[in-house]
C-alpha angles and dihedrals in degrees: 000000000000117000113231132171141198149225088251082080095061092045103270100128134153086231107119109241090024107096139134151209113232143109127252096234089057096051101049084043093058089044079060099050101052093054109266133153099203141006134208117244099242129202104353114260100024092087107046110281104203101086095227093054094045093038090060085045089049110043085037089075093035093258136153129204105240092180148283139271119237118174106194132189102263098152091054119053075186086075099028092111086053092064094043097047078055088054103054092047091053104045114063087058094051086055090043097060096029104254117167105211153047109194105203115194129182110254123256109254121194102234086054092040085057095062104041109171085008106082122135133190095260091058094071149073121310111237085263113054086045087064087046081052095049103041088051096045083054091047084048094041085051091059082052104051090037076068097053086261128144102223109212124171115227108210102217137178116262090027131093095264109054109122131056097252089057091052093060089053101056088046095047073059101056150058107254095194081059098037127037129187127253107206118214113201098204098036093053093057091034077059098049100262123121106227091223093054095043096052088053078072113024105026093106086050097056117104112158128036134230116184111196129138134215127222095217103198082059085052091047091060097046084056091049097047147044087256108138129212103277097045084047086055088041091052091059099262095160107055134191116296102247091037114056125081097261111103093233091187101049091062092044086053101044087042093054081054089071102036104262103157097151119112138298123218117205116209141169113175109227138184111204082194092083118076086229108046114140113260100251097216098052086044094054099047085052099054084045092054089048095058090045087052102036104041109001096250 
C-alpha cells in the first residue's frame, strides 16, 4: 500500500462555500513535503489539465496521480448528461498520466447536505430511481474501464448515498466486477456505518482507500442539531487522523487480510475560512508520521 493525499486537505474541495486561494505549485510541494507518494487531481482545473504539463509537476516532486473525484447527478436523469460530459473530460488525463482509478460520487444536494447524520429512510431515493442510479454509474464506470481505468463510488455526506443502508442499495444496483467501492473511513461513521462491521461485508469490494477521522463529541452534535454539512465541517467534524474516534490501523490491517495493496488517500476536509483552521502541512506530515508508526506504511 502507497500513502497519497489531496488538495481536499488544503481546502480545495468540490464542496460548494469551501474554497481556497492558493496556488497549485505550493500545494504539491507541500504533499511533498509531508512524505507522500501520490496525490488525487482535485477539482478539475485547479492541477494542470493538459497531461504533458501535469505529468513534469508532477514527476518533478516525485508524485504519482492515484485518481480523481467526480461527483455526478445520480439522483436526477435530467443531469445525467452533466456527469457524463465530467467523465469524458477527466478521463483521458487520468489515462495519460497513469492514473488507476476514477472515483465517481453522488453529488451534494441541498436538501441531503441539510440533514447530515440525520438521514431516514424516507429521505432517500424510490426503487426506481435507484435502478435509473445504478444503470447510469455502469454506463459511466464503462467509460472508465474502455480507457484502461478502475471505476470505483465513493458514498459521501450531503449526497444520496451517504448510509450504509444507502450504500447497499446502490451496490445491489451495480456490477461489482464494473464498479468497485472506495471506502471512506470518516464518511462511513459521519453516515451512520462502523468501519469494522461494514468491511465484514464489503472488504473484497474495496478498491480504493479514503483515511479520514471523526471527533465524535463534534458528530454528536451535528445528530443532535439543525447543523447542516458544511457547519459540521466547519465545527471540526473530521478530525485529524490520529486523533478521531475511528481505529485507522485496524482497517488498514484488516484490509491488508484480504489483499488490498492499492493506495490510501489521507484526507482531512478543511475551511480556511475559519481563525482557528489546522495548518494542512503540519497536519499532513502528522498523519504521515501516524501510518509509518502505526502500521509501517
Amino acid at each position: 500500500m502507497k500513502a497519497a493525499s489531496a488538495p481536499v486537505s488544503w481546502g480545495i474541495t468540490e464542496i460548494e462555500g469551501l474554497q481556497a486561494d492558493l496556488g497549485y505549485k505550493e500545494i504539491m510541494d507541500e504533499i511533498q513535503a509531508a512524505g507522500y507518494e501520490g496525490t488525487e487531481l482535485g477539482p478539475w482545473g485547479f492541477y494542470p489539465t493538459a497531461p504533458d504539463e501535469l505529468r513534469r509537476e508532477l514527476a518533478g516532486r516525485g508524485l504519482a496521480l492515484v485518481g480523481a473525484f467526480v461527483d455526478v447527478p445520480i439522483h436526477d436523469p435530467a443531469q445525467f448528461a452533466v456527469g457524463r460530459q465530467a467523465v469524458r473530460q477527466v478521463v483521458p488525463l487520468l489515462a495519460a498520466l497513469g492514473a488507476p482509478t476514477l472515483i465517481l460520487s453522488a453529488r451534494q444536494t441541498p436538501e441531503r447536505a441539510a440533514i447530515p447524520a440525520r438521514v431516514t429512510e424516507a429521505d432517500g431515493l424510490s426503487a426506481g430511481q435507484w435502478r435509473q442510479a445504478g444503470a447510469y454509474l455502469q454506463e459511466l464506470a464503462g467509460i472508465a474501464r474502455d480507457a484502461g481505468l478502475d471505476a470505483t463510488f465513493h458514498h459521501h455526506v450531503g449526497t444520496y448515498v451517504e448510509t450504509p443502508q444507502e450504500i447497499a442499495h446502490l451496490f445491489d444496483a451495480v456490477d461489482p466486477d464494473l464498479l468497485g467501492l472506495c471506502l471512506d473511513t470518516g464518511h462511513l461513521v459521519f453516515g451512520g456505518g462502523d468501519n469494522a462491521a461494514f468491511l465484514a461485508r464489503y472488504a473484497p469490494a474495496v478498491r480504493h482507500l479514503h483515511l479520514k477521522n471523526v471527533d465524535a463529541a463534534v458528530l454528536e452534535q451535528v445528530r443532535t442539531s439543525n447543523m447542516n454539512y458544511l457547519q459540521a465541517i466547519q465545527a471540526g467534524v473530521f478530525a485529524p487522523l490520529q486523533a478521531g474516534s475511528i481505529a485507522i490501523p485496524a482497517v488498514i490491517t484488516t484490509l491488508q487480510r484480504v489483499g488490498y495493496d492499492g493506495w490510501m488517500v489521507v484526507e482531512q476536509d478543511i475551511d480556511r475560512s475559519q481563525p482557528d483552521y489546522p495548518d494542512p502541512l503540519q497536519g499532513a506530515t502528522a498523519a504521515r508520521r501516524f501510518l509509518r508508526e502505526t502500521t509501517g506504511v
